[in-house]
C-alpha positions in Angstrom: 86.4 45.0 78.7 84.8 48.4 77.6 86.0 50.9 79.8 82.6 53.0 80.8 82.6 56.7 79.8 82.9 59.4 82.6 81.6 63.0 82.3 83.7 66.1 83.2 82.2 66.4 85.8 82.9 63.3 87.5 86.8 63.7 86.1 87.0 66.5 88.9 85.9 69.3 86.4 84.9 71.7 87.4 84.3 76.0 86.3 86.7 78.1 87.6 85.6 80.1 90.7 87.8 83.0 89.2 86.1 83.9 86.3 84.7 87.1 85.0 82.1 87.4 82.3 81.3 90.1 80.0 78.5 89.4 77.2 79.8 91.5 73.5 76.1 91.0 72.6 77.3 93.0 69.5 79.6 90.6 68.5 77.3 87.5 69.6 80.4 86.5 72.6 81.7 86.2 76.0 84.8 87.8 76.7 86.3 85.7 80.1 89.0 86.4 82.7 90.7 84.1 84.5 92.1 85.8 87.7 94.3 82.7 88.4 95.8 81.9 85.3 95.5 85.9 84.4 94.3 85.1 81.0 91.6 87.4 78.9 90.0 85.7 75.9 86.7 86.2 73.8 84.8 82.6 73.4 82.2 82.4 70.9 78.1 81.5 72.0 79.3 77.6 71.2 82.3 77.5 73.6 80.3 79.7 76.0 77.4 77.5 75.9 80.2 74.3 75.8 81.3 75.7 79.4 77.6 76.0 80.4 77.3 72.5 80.4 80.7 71.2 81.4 79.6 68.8 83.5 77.8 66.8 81.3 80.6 66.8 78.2 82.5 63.6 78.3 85.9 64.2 80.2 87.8 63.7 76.3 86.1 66.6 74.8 88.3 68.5 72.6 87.3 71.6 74.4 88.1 70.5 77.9 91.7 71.2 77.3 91.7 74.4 75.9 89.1 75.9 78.5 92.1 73.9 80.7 95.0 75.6 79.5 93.1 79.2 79.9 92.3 78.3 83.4 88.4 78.9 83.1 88.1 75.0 84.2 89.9 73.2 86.7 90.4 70.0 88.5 91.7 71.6 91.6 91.3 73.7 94.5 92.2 76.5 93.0 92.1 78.8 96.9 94.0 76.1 98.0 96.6 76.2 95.2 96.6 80.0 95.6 97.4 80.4 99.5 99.8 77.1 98.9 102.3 78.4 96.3 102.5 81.9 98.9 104.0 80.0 101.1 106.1 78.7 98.7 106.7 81.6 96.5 110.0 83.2 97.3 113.0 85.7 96.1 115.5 84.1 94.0 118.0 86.7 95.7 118.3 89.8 97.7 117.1 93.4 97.4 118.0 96.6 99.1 116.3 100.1 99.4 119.5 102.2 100.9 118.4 105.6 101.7 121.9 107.8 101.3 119.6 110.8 103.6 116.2 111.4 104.5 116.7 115.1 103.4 114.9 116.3 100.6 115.4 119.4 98.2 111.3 119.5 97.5 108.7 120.3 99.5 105.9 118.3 98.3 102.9 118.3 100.7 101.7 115.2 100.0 105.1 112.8 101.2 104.3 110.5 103.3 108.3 111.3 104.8 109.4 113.8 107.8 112.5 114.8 106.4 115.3 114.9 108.8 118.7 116.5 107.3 122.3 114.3 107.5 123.9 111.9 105.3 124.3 108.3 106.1 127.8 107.4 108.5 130.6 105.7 106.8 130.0 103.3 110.2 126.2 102.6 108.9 127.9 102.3 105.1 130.0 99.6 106.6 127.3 98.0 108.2 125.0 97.8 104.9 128.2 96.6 102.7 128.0 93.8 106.2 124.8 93.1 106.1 124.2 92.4 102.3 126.9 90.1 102.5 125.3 87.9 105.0 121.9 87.9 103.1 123.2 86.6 100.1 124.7 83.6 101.8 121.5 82.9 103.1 119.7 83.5 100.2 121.8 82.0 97.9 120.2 83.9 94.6 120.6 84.1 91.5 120.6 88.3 91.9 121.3 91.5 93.6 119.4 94.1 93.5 119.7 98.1 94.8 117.2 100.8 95.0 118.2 103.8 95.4 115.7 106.2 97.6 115.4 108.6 99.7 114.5 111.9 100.7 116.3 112.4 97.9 119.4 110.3 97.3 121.1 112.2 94.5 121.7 115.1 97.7 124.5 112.1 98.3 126.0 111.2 95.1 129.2 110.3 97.1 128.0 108.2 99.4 126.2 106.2 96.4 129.3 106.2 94.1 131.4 104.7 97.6 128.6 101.6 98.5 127.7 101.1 94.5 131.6 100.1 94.2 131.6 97.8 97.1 128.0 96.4 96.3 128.9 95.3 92.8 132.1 94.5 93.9 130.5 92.0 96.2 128.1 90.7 93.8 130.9 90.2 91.3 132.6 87.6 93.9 129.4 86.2 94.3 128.5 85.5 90.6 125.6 87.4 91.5 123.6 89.5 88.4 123.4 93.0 90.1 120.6 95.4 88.8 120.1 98.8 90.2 117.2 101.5 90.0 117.1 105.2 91.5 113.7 107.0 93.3 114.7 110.5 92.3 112.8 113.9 92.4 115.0 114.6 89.1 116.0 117.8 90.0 119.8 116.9 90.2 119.4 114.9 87.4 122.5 116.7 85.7 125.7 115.2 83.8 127.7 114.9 86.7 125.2 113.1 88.2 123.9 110.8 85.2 127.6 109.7 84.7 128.1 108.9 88.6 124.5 106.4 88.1 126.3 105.0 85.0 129.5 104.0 86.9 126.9 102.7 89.8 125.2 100.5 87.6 121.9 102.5 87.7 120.0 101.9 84.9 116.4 102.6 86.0 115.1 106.1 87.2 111.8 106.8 88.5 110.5 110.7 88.1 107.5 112.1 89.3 105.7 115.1 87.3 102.5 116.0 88.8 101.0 117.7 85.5 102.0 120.1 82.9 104.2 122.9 84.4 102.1 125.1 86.0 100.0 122.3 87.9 103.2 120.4 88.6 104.8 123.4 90.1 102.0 124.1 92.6 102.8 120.7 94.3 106.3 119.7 93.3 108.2 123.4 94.2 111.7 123.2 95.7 111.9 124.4 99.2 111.9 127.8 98.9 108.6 127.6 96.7 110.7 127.5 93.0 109.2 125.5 90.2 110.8 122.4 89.1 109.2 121.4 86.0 111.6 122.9 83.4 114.8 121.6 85.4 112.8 118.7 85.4 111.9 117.7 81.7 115.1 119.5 80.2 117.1 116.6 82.3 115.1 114.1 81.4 115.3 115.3 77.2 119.5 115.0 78.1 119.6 111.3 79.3 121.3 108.6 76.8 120.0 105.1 75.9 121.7 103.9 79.3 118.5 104.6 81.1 115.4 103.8 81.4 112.7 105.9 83.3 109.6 105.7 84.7 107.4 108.7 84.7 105.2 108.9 87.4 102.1 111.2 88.0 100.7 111.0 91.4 97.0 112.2 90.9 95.1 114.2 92.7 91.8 115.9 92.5 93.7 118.8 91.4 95.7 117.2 89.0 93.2 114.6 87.7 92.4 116.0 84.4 96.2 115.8 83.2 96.4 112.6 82.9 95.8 112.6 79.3 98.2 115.8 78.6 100.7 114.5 80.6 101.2 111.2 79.1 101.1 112.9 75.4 103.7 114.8 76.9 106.0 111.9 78.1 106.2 110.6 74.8 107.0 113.4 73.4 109.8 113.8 75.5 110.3 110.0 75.2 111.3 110.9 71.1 113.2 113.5 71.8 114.7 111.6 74.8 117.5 108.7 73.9 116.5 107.0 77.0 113.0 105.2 77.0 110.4 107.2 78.9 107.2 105.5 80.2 104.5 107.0 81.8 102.5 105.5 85.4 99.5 107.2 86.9 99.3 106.2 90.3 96.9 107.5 92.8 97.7 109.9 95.8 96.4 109.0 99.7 96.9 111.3 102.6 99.3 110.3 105.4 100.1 111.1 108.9 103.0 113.0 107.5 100.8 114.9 104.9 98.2 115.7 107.4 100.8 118.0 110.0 101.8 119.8 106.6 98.6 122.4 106.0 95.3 122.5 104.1 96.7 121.7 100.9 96.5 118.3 101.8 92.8 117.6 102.3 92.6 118.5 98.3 94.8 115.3 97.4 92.5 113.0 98.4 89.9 112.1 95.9 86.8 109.8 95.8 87.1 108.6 92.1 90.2 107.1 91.8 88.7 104.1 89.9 89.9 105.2 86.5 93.7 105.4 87.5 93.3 102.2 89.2 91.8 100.6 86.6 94.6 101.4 84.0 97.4 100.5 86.4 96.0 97.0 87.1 95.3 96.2 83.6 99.1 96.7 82.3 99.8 95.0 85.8 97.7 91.8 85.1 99.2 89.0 86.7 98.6 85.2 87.7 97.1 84.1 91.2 100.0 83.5 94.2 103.1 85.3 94.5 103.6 88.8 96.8 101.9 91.9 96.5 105.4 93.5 97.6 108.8 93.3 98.4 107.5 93.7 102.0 106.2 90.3 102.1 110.0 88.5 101.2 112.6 88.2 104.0 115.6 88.8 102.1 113.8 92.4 100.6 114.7 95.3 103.4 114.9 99.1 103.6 117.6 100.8 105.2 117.4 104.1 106.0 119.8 106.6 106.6 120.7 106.3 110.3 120.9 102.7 110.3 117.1 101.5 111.0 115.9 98.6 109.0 112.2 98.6 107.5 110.0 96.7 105.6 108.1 99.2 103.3 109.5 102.2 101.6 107.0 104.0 104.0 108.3 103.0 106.7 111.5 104.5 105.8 113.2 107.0 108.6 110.2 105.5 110.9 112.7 104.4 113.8 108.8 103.1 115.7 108.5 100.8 112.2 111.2 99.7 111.7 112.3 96.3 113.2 116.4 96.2 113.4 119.4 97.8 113.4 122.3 97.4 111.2 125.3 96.2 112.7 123.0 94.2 114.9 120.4 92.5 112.9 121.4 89.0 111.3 119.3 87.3 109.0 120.5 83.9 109.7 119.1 84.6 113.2 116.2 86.9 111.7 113.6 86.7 114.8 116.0 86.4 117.5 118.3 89.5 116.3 115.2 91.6 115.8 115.0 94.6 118.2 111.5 94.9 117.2 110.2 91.6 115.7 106.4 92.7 115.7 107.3 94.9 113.2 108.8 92.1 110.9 106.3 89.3 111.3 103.6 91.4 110.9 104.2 92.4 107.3 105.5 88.6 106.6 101.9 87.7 107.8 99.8 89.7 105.7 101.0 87.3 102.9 97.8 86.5 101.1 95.7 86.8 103.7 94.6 83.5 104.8 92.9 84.4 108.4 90.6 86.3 106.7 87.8 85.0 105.9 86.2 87.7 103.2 89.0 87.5 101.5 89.3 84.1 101.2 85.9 83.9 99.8 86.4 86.7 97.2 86.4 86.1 93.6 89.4 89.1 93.5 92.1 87.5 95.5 94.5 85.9 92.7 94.5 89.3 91.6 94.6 91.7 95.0 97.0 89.2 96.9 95.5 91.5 99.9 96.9 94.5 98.5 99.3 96.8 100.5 100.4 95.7 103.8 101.4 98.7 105.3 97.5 99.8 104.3 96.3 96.9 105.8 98.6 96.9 109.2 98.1 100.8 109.8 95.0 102.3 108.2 92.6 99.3 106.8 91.9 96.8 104.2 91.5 98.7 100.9 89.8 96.4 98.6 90.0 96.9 94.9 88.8 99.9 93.7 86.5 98.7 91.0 85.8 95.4 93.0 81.8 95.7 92.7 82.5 96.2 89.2 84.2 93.6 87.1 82.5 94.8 83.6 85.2 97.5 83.9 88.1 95.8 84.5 87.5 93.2 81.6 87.0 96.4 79.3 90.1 97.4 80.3 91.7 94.1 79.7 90.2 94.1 76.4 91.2 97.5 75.5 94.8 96.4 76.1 94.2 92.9 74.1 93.8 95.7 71.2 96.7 97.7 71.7 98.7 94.9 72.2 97.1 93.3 68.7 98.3 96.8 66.8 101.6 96.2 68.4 102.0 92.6 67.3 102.0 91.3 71.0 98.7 89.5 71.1 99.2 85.7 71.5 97.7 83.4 69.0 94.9 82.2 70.3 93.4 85.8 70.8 94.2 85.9 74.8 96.3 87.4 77.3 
């Protein structure tokens, strides 16, 4: 009996809805992105015209599983796949922002923070050591992990030498791996300092500059109006090979046109440096908090932010499902410094956002305990937004996951940046094919 021939199309074939096309008409190709898969190749005219006419191949066509294993085909709902494995995707253990104050030493009129001056209670310490033990039982991970934050949390070294003991201590008697990172201004990034985050485990540092000196200073001053840069960079020149840190430059319309100075800078510092320096534009948005603070703040807001986005995303390129954020997994919570439990870093010293208490808050009882449960399902919820029709229709979602929550819950929806124009964001993904290809990271068949 001859078995009868099927095409691809009547396999379950099908193109990928995710796609992104951009013609190299020099080169005679078509450079492709999956969104789902997160894969960038260039095809020539024969596998683009191949994928043309997909339906009609026979389902055994030698191409059929290549175009298959870069996800520009599929036999699958691929929206259904996506908003499935949400559901499913989860933490494989617990992590804790722990805010030692809500101080700071800066007054940068952009945070998104009211600063309020204490330290956190040895009774609220107790409570976190308390409460971290319970969610690792119900988690039952493979990890802890601390972030340090703030205000400014090296204002408390004590208090993070004191819980660091007890937190790794904990995680020890848990065969737990514990990993811990610091949000610093890097002011107090001294010795003293540097050695106390080397007994706490701290190996990761983020650092904001805001420019070369003189622009940096005008927006990251002390209190009393002093510059920070040089205190700054001469810290950051002292670290060993313990750390590793994360430069970040908050752009602004003021600050915009130091992006390329800036991360020449960095690695320069980043050789004379024995830790490895890295450096991350990200872009600045105004904030109730920013807007009580003075005029300064209207100038932080600025229209063309595409090209700092566009950067960002393409060193972030990811797969379809997953989280956006921490915000969206139950065992990931903020505590700040008076005891109040949040979901997003922005949230933080936000008793009105915030949706426990510590002491009183159990997460084997996570709704019930809740003194404000609103304020926990509702970030849960925004979990690749399923109830929402635009976005479940858009060609973007593998790759926006319905971006920031708190955005979403308490301003709007903020699409992707450079959403009407795709052409841009392969370039981008191109551009970083090539840099990976001079650093001997490209995979073999040409794609990422």
């Amino acid at each position: 009996m001859v078995t009868q021939k099927r095409t691809a199309a009547e396999a379950g074939w099908h193109v990928s809805r995710y796609n992104l096309y951009l013609p190299l008409k020099e080169e005679k190709k078509m450079a492709i992105v999956n969104l789902y898969k997160a894969n960038c190749a260039v095809y020539s005219s024969l596998e683009y015209y191949l994928l043309t006419v997909l339906d009609e191949l026979d389902e055994n066509h030698p191409v059929i599983g290549r175009f298959a294993k870069r996800g520009i085909i599929a036999n699958f709902d691929e929206l259904a796949a996506l908003q499935a494995g949400t559901r499913l995707s989860h933490s494989e253990g617990v992590s804790l922002t722990i805010c030692p104050t809500m101080d700071c030493n800066f007054d940068c009129p952009y945070c998104f923070e009211n600063h309020v001056k204490g330290f956190m209670s040895e009774e609220v310490q107790d409570g976190v050591v308390a409460l971290a033990e319970k969610m690792i039982a119900m988690a039952k991970g493979k990890y802890f992990y601390v972030t340090w934050f703030g205000g400014e949390p090296l204002l408390a070294p004590e208090i993070i030498r004191s819980l660091s003991r007890r937190l790794i201590s904990l995680a020890r008697e848990n065969h737990l791996d514990y990993k811990a990172s610091i949000i610093t201004n890097g002011y107090l990034l001294n010795e003293k300092n540097t050695l106390m985050l080397k007994e706490a485990r701290v190996s990761s540092i983020q650092v904001t500059l805001d420019g070369m000196e003189e622009v940096h200073n005008q927006t990251r001053c002390l209190r009393n109006g002093g510059g920070t840069f040089k205190q700054i960079t001469e810290n950051l020149a002292k670290l060993d090979g313990f750390f590793s840190v994360s430069v970040r430059h908050n752009v602004h319309q003021d600050n915009i046109k130091e992006i390329d100075k800036l991360s020449a800078f960095v690695n320069e510092l980043d050789g004379l440096s024995q830790a490895k320096l890295s450096y991350h534009a990200a872009v600045v948005s105004d904030n109730e908090a920013s807007k009580g603070r003075g005029s300064n703040v209207g100038l932080l807001c600025i229209e063309d932010q595409g090209k700092v986005v566009l950067q960002r995303d393409a060193q972030r390129f990811a797969g379809g499902g997953g989280q956006f954020c921490g915000a969206h997994n139950m065992f990931n919570i903020g505590i700040d410094a008076a005891g109040n439990l949040q979901k997003c870093w922005e949230d933080m010293g936000n008793e009105d956002h915030g949706f426990g208490k510590i002491g009183e808050w159990d997460p084997s009882e996570p709704f019930a305990t809740a003194c404000k449960l609103d304020n926990l399902t509702k970030y849960l919820n925004t979990l690749q937004p399923g109830d929402d029709a635009e976005c479940r229709e858009c060609i973007w979602l593998p790759a926006c996951k319905g971006q920031c929550p708190h955005k979403r819950l308490f301003s709007k929806k903020n699409c992707i940046e450079y959403k009407d124009h795709p052409d841009e964001y392969v370039r981008a993904l191109l551009e970083r094919m090539k840099e990976e290809g001079r650093h001997e990271k490209t995979n073999a068949n040409g794609s990422i």
